[in-house]
C-alpha positions as CSV (number, residue, x, y, z in Angstrom):
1,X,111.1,94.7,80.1
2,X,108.0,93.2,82.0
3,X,107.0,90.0,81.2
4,X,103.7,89.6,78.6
5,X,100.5,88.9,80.2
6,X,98.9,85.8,78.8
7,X,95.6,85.3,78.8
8,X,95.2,81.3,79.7
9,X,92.0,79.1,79.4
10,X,91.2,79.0,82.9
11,X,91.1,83.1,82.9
12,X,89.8,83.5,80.0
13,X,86.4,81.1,81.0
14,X,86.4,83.0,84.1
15,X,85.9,86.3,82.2
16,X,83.5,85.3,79.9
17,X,81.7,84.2,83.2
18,X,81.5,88.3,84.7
19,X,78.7,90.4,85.1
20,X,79.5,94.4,84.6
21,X,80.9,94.9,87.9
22,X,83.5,92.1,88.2
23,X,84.7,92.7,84.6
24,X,85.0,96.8,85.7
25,X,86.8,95.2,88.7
26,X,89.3,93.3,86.9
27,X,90.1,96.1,84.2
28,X,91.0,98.4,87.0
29,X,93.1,95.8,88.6
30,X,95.0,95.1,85.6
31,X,95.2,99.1,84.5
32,X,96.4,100.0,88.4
33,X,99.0,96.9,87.7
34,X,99.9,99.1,84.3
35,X,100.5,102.5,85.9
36,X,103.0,100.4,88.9
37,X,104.9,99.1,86.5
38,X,105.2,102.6,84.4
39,X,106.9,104.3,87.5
40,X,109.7,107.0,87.7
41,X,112.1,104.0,87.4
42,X,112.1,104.2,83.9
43,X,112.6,107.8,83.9
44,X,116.6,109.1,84.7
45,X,116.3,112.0,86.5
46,X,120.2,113.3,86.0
47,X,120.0,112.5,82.0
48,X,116.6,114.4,81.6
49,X,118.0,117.8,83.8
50,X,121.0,117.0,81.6
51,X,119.1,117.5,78.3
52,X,116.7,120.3,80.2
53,X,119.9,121.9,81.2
54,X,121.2,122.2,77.6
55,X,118.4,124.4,76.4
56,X,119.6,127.9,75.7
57,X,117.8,130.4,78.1
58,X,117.1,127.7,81.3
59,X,119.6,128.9,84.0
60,X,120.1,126.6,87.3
61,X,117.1,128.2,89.1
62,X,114.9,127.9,86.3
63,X,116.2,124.0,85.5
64,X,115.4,123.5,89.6
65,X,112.1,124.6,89.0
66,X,111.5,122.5,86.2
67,X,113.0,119.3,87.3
68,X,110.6,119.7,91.2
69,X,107.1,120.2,88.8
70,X,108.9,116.9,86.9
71,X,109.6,115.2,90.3
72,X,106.1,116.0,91.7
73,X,104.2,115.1,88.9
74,X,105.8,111.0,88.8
75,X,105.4,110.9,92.6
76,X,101.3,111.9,91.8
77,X,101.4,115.1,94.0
């Protein structure tokens, strides 16, 4: 698990200090920072065509299918 963010004295003075655009700024740093940290990593590829692959009706093509729309959608294609 990631570390907590802490939100010191010295940061917080510095964003009670921002104007519109900094503060936008430093939200999309920290939400960019989010989404690294949520990467594929914490998805397991074998266990989830495991499971996939367990549901009556999805042969091999159609689990091959599935699994390269899963695979293209956590790379961001």
């Amino acid at each position: 698990m990631k570390e907590d963010f802490v939100l010191d004295r010295s940061l917080y003075k510095t964003i009670k200090n921002m104007n519109k655009d900094k503060m936008s700024g430093l939200l999309n740093d920290i939400y960019y920072m989010g989404v690294k940290d949520a990467s594929a990593d914490s998805v397991n590829m074998d266990t989830l065509r495991e499971k996939i692959g367990s549901i009556k009706g999805i042969g091999e093509s159609r689990l091959n299918e599935i699994m390269d729309v899963i695979g293209r959608e956590i790379n961001g294609e």
